[in-house]
C-alpha positions in Angstrom: 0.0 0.0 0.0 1.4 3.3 -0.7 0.9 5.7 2.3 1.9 8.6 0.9 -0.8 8.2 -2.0 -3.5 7.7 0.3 -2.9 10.4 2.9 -2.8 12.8 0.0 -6.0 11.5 -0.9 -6.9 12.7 2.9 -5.5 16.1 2.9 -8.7 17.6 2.9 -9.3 16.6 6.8 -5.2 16.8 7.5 -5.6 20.9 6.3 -8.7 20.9 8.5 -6.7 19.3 11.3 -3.8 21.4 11.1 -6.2 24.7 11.4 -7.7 23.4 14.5 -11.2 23.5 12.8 -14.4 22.7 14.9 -15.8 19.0 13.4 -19.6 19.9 13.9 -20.4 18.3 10.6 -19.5 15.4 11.8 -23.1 14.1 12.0 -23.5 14.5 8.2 -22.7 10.9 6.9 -20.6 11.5 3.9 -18.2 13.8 5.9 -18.3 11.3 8.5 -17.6 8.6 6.3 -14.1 10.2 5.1 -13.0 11.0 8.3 -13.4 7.3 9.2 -11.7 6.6 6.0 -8.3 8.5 7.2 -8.9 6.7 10.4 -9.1 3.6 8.5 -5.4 3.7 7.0 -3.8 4.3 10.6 -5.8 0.6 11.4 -3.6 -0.7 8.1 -0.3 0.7 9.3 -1.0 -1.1 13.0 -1.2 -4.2 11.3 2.5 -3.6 9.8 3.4 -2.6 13.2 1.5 -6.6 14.6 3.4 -8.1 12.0 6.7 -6.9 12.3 6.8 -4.9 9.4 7.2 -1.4 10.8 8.6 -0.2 14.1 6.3 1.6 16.5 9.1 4.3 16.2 9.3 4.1 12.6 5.6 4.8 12.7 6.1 7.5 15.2 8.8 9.2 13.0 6.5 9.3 10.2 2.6 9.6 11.0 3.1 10.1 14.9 2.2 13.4 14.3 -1.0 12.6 12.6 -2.4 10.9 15.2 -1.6 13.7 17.5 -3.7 16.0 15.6 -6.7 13.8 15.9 -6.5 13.2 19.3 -6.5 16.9 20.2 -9.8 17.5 18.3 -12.6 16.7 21.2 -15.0 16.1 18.7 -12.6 13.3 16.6 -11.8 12.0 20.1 -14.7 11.1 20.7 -15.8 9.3 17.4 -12.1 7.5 18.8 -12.8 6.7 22.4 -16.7 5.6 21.8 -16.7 3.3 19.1 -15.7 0.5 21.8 -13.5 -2.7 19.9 -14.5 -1.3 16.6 -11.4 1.1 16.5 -8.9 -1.1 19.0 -6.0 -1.2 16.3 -6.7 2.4 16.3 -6.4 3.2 19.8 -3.6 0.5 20.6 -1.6 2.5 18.1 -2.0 5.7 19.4 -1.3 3.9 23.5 1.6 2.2 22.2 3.2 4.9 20.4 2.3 7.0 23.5 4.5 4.6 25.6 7.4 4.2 22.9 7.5 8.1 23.4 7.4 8.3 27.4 10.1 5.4 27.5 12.3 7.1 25.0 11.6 10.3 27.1 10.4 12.0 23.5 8.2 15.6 25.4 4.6 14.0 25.9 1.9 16.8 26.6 1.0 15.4 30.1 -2.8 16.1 29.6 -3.0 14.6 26.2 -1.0 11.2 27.4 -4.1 10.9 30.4 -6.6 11.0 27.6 -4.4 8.3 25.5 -4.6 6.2 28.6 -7.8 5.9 29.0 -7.9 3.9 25.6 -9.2 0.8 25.3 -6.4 -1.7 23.9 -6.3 -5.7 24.7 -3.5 -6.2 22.6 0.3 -6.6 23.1 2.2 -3.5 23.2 4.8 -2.4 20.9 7.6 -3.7 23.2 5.9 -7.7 22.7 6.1 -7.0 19.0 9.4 -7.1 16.7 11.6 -4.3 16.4 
């Protein structure tokens, strides 16, 4: 799959997410529908991370700052945080690379790491999974 490709296919929510724009819309379906589409590709790159593919730091390094743009938005956090198992490759990619940050000592905004933690994820973290 070719990332790169597909994020730019995204850019429409990554401008929006880079203004800091309110996601009221986010009740209309087709809007709702893309957004879950970006979402989507951060599931695929998890499953690179599960099967040794990718590092949680590569990952990091190159989308790590994605996901923090999401997470900051209260309204895309809570699409996130409420869509129980449904998004658990999601969410145990944003936790894990949460934790590869804290125990590299990368600067973790303190308030933003409590709301990663309290995530659902069942699943081994990126220190049980090939480097």
């Amino acid at each position: 799959m070719n990332f790169d490709a597909e994020f730019r296919h995204h850019n429409e929510i990554y401008y929006r997410l880079l203004q800091h724009e309110q996601w009221d819309e986010l009740n209309d379906k087709s809007k709702r529908a893309k957004l879950i589409s970006y979402l989507g590709l951060f599931e695929r790159i998890y499953s690179l991370v599960q099967d040794g593919i990718l590092s949680i730091g590569q990952v990091d390094r190159l989308y790590g700052y994605r996901l923090d743009d999401l997470i900051t938005h209260d309204a895309i956090f809570e699409v996130i945080a409420n869509y129980d198992s449904k998004w658990e490759d999601l969410t145990c990619l944003i936790k894990d690379i949460n934790e590869y940050k804290k125990e590299k000592r990368v600067a973790v905004d303190s308030i933003l790491s409590a709301r990663i933690d309290e995530l659902p994820c069942t699943k081994p973290d990126w220190r049980d999974m090939t480097d």
